[in-house]
Rosetta silent file (secondary structure, phi, psi, omega in degrees, C-alpha in Angstrom):
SEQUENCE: XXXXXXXXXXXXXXXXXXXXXXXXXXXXXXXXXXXXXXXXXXXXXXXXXXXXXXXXXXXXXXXXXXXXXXXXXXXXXXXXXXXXX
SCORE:     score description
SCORE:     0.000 S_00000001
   1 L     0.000  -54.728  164.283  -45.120   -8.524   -5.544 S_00000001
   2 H   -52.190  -31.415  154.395  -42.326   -7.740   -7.519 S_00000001
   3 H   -36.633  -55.028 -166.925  -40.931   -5.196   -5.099 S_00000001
   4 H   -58.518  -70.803  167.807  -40.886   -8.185   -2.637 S_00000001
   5 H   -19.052  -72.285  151.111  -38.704  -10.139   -5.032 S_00000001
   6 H   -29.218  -75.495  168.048  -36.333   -7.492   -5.686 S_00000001
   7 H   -49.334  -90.807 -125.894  -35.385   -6.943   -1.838 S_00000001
   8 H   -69.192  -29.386 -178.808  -35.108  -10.736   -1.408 S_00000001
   9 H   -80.784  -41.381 -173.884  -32.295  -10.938   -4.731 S_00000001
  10 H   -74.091  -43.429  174.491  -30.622   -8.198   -3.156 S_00000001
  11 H   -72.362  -17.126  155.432  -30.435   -9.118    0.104 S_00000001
  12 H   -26.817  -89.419  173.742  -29.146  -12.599   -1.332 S_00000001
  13 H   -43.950  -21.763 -177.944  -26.724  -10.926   -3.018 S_00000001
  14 H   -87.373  -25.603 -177.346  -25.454   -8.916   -0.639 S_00000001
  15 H   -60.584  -67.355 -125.928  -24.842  -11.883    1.830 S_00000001
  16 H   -84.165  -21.408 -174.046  -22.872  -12.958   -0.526 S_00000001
  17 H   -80.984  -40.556 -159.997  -20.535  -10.295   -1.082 S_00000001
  18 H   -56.479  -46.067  160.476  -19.947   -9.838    2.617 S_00000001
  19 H   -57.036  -36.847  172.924  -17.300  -12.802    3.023 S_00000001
  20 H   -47.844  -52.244 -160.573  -15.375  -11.378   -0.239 S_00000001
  21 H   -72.229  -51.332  174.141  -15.101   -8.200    1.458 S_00000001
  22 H    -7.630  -84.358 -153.762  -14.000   -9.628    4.528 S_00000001
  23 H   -64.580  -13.098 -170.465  -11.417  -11.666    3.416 S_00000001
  24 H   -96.532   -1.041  163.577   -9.705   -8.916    0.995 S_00000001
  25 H   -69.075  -36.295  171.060   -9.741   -6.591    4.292 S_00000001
  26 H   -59.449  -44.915 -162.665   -7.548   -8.842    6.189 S_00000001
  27 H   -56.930  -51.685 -171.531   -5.705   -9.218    3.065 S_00000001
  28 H   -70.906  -32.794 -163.914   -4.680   -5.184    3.519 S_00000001
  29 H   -82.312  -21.485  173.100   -4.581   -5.017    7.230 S_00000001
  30 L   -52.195  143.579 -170.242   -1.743   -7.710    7.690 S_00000001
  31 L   -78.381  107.598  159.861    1.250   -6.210    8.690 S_00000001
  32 L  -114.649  169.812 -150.381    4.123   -6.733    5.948 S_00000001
  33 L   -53.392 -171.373  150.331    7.833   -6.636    6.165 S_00000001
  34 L   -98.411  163.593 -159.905    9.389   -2.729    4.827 S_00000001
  35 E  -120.566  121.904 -139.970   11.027   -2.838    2.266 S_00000001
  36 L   -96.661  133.335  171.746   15.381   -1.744    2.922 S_00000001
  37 E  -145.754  138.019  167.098   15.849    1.129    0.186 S_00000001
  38 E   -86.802  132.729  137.886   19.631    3.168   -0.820 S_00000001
  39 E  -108.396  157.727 -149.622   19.761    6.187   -1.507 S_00000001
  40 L  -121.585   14.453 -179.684   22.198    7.125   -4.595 S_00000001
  41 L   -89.025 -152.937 -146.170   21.742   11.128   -5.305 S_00000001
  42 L  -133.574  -58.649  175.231   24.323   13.643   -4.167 S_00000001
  43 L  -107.711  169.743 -174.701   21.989   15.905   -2.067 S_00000001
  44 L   -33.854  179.073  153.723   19.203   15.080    0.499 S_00000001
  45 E  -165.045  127.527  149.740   15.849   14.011   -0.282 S_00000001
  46 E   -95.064  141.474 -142.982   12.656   13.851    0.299 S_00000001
  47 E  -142.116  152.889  170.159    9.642   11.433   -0.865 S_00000001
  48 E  -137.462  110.713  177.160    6.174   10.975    0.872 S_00000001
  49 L   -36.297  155.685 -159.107    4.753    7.671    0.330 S_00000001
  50 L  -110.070   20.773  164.972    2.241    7.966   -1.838 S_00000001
  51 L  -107.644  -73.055 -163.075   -0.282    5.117    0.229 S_00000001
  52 L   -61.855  -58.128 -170.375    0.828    5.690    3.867 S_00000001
  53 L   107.511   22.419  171.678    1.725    9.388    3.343 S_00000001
  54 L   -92.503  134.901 -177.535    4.660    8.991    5.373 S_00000001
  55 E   -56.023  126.542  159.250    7.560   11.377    5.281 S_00000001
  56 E  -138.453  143.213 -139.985   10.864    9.485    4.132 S_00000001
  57 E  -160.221   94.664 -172.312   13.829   11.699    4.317 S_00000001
  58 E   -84.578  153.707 -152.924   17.407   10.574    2.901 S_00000001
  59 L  -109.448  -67.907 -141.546   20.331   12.638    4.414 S_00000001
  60 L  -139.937  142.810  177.532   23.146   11.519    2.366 S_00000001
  61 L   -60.349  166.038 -176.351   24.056    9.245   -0.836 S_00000001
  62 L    65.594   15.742 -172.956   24.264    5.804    0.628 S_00000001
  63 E   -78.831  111.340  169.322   21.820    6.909    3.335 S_00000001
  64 E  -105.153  130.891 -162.955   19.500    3.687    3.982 S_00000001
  65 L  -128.902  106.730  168.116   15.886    3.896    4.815 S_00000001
  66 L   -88.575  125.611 -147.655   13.337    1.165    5.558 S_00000001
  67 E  -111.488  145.139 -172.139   10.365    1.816    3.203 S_00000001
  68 L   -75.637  165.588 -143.643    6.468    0.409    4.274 S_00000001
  69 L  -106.444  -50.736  173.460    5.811   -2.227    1.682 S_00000001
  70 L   -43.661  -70.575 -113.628    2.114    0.015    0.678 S_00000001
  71 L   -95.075   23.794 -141.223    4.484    2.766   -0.201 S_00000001
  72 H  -117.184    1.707  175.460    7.699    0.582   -2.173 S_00000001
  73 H   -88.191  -26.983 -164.008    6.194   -0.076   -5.563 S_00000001
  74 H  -106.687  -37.253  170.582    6.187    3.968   -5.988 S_00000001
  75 H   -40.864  -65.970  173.294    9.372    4.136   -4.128 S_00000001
  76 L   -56.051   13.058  150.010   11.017    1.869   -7.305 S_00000001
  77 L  -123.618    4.363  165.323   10.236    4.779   -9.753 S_00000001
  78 L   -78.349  142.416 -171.378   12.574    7.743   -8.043 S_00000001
  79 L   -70.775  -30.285 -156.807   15.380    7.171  -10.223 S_00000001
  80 L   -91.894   15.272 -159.398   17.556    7.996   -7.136 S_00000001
  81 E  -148.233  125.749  153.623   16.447    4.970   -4.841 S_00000001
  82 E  -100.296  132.657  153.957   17.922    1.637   -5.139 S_00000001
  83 E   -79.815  133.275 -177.378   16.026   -1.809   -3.503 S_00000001
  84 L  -108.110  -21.380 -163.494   18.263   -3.392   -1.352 S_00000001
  85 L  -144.619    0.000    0.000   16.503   -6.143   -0.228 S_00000001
């Protein structure tokens, strides 16, 4: 009997979770802007976001690069990278 019980709070619960997840998946899959970044070093560089994993690859100082939004919080701790926008 208690078994019975058990299942039935869990599958409760679990209903219940299923819109939460939903809605914070949408939350990630919308498409946001990039984020416009300078770079300010001397010689090249390269950085690989550290969410997408995408290759971003500055030629020259004052070399500008549009940075995915995922990767621009991690961007804003090479010393060498200014936010432009």
């Amino acid at each position: 009997m208690q078994l019975r019980k058990k299942r039935t709070q869990l599958t409760q619960s679990s209903a219940a979770v299923r819109p939460i997840i939903a809605t914070q998946q949408s939350m990630f899959m919308q498409k946001k802007e990039p984020v416009l970044f300078e770079y300010t070093g001397t010689t090249a560089l390269s950085v690989i976001g550290n969410v997408t994993r995408k290759n971003y690859r500055f030629h020259f100082s004052g070399d500008k690069q549009y940075i995915e939004l995922n990767d621009a919080a991690a961007m804003m701790a090479v010393p060498v990278l200014r936010r432009l926008t």
